[in-house]
Every structure is written in C-alpha cells, then in structure tokens.
C-alpha positions in Angstrom: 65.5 29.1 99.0 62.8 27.0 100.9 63.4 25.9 104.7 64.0 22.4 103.8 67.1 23.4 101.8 68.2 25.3 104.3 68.0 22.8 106.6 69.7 19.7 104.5 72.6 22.4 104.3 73.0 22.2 108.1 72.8 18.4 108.2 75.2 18.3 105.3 77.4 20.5 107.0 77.4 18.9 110.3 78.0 15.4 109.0 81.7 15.5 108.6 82.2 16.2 112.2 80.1 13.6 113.1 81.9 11.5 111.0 85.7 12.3 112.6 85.7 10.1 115.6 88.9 12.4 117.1 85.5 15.1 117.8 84.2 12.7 120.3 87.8 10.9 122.0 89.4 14.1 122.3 86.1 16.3 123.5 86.9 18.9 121.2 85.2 22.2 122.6 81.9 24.2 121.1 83.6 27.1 119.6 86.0 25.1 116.9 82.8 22.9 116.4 80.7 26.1 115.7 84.0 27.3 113.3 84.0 24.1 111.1 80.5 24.1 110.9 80.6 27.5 109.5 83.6 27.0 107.0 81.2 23.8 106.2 78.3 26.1 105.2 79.8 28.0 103.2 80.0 25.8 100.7 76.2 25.0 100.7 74.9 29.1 100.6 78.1 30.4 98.3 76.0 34.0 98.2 75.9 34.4 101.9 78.2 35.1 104.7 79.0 32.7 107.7 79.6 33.7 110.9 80.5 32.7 114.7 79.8 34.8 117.2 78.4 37.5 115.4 77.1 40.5 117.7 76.2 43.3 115.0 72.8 44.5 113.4 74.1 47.3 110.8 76.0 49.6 112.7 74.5 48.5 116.3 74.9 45.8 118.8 72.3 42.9 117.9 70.2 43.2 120.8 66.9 41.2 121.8 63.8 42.6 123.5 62.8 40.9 126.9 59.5 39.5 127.3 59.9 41.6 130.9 61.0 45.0 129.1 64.8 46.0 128.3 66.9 44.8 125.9 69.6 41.9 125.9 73.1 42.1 124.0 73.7 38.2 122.1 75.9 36.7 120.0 74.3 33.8 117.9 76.4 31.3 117.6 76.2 31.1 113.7 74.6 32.9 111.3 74.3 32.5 107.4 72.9 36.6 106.4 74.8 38.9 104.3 76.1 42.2 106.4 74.5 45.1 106.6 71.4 44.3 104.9 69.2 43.9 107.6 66.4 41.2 106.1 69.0 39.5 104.5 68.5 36.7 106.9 69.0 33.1 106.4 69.7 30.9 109.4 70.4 31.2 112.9 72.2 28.3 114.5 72.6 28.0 118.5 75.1 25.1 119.3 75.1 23.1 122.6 77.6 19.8 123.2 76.2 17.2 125.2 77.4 18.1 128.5 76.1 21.4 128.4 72.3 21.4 128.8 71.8 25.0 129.8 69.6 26.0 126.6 67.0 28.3 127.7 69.0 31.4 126.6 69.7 30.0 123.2 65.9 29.2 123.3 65.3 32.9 123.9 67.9 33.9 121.3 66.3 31.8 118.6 62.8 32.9 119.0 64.2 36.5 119.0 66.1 36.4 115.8 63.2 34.4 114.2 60.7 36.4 115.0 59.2 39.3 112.8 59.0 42.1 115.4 62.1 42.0 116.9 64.0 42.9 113.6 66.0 40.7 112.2 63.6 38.3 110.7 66.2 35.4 109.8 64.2 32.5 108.1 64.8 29.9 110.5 66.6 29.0 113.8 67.9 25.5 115.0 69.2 24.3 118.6 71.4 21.8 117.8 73.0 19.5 120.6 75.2 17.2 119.6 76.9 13.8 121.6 80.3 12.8 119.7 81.1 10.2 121.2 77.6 8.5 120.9 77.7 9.8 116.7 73.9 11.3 117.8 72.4 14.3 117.8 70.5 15.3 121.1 68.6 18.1 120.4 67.3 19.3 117.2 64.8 22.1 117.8 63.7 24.5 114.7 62.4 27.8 115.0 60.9 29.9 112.7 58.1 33.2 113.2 59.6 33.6 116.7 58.3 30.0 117.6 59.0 26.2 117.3 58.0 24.7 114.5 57.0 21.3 114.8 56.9 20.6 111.4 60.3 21.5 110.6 61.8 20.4 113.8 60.8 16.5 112.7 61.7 16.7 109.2 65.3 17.9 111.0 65.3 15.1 113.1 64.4 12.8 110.6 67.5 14.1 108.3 69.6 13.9 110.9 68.7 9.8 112.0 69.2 8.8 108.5 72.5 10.9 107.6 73.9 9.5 111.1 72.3 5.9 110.8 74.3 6.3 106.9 77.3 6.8 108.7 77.0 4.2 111.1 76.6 1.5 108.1 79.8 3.0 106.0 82.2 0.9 105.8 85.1 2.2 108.1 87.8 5.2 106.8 85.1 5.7 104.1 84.0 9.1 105.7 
C-alpha cells in the first residue's frame, strides 16, 4: 500500500465528521472524535486493526527513547498495525482539536513511532488538528523515517482543502 493511499483513507475517514455540524455546536471532545475516526478506518484497511489509545509493543509497554537518554511510556492516539507483529505498521495518527495547541509531545511521539531505530517503524504519522466549527483542518503535519515529510505533508493538505472545499459546495443534508 503506498503512502498516498494511506493517506486518502485518513481524509476519507475524517470527512464524515467534518461533515456533522453537531461536532462543532456541541464541541464534542477528542477521544469520541479519535473513536469514530477509528471505526471510520476500518473500513478503508479491512486487513488491519484500529486502535485508540493503544500502549503495547508485543508483550511490553510501547515506549520511546528520549533524545536526552531514558525512555518515555505513550499512547498514540490511533493506530492502523496488526498486534503482535511488530513491523506490521501502518499509520500512526496523533489528534489535537482546535483549542488544544499543546503538540510538541505528539510531535515527539510521531517521529518516534516513524522512525526506523526506535522499533516500531509504522509507515507514516500525521498530526491532525481539526476546527469544527470553522469545517477546517488546522494542522496537518506527516511524518515518516522519524521526520516531517514535506512532500507528503502538502499532498495531505491539499486532500484535505479540496474534500472540505467539496463539502462546503454540497448542497445541504446531502452529507
């Protein structure tokens, strides 16, 4: 499966949620965001799991080395891999809403789980911040090789504008 597939399944599974206007009038939390994002991608990587909060690498804690020494426990916030195979990696997914702007541990997170010494080697990461109310999304940030990838980050963003600016031009109840 290339990146850019991986990718359109993100925007693809984002897009209904943009598209519910309750997410933005009643400020619906992260974490049932982050769930129907995840039942979403299932549907777009059938021979893979999805999951929230996911802490475990085999039998261990997922942990992250720090650029200072020591380790960190996370919990990505979701992951498309299959359990306990540990390169069976897909996508990483760190989720912020648009009053929360505190993204340097995601940041940390994402080049972590992307990158190929640290052991879990998933194919790509994205920061996503998204503004509900405003149908936009804030941040779209790809990583990939324990770095980001400029490349990928536009073609994201670009997917992204035109799936939202398609939205914006349906006709209403049509989503």
């Amino acid at each position: 499966m290339e990146d850019r597939e991986i990718l359109a399944g993100l925007v693809a599974s984002t897009m209904p949620l943009m598209a519910d206007e309750r997410y933005g009038r009643l400020k619906i939390r992260e974490r049932p965001i982050m769930h129907r994002i995840a039942v979403n991608l299932e549907h777009y990587f059938p021979d893979w799991e999805v999951d929230t909060d996911y802490n475990r690498h085999g039998e261990e804690v997922k942990r992250l080395q720090r650029p200072g020494g020591g380790t960190k426990n996370i919990e990505p916030d979701i992951l498309v891999h299959i359990k306990g195979e540990p390169l069976a990696n897909l996508l990483a997914v760190e989720l912020k809403l648009s009053d929360n702007n505190d993204i340097e541990d995601d940041i940390f997170k994402l080049k972590g789980l992307t990158h190929t010494e640290q052991g879990f080697v998933y194919r790509v990461g994205v920061l996503l911040q998204l503004h509900f109310a405003r149908k936009a999304v804030v941040i779209c940030n790809v990583f990939k090789a324990g770095e980001r990838n400029e490349e990928l980050t536009g073609w994201l963003r670009e997917a992204f504008e035109k799936a939202i600016a398609d939205l914006k031009k349906a006709p209403e109840g049509a989503a």
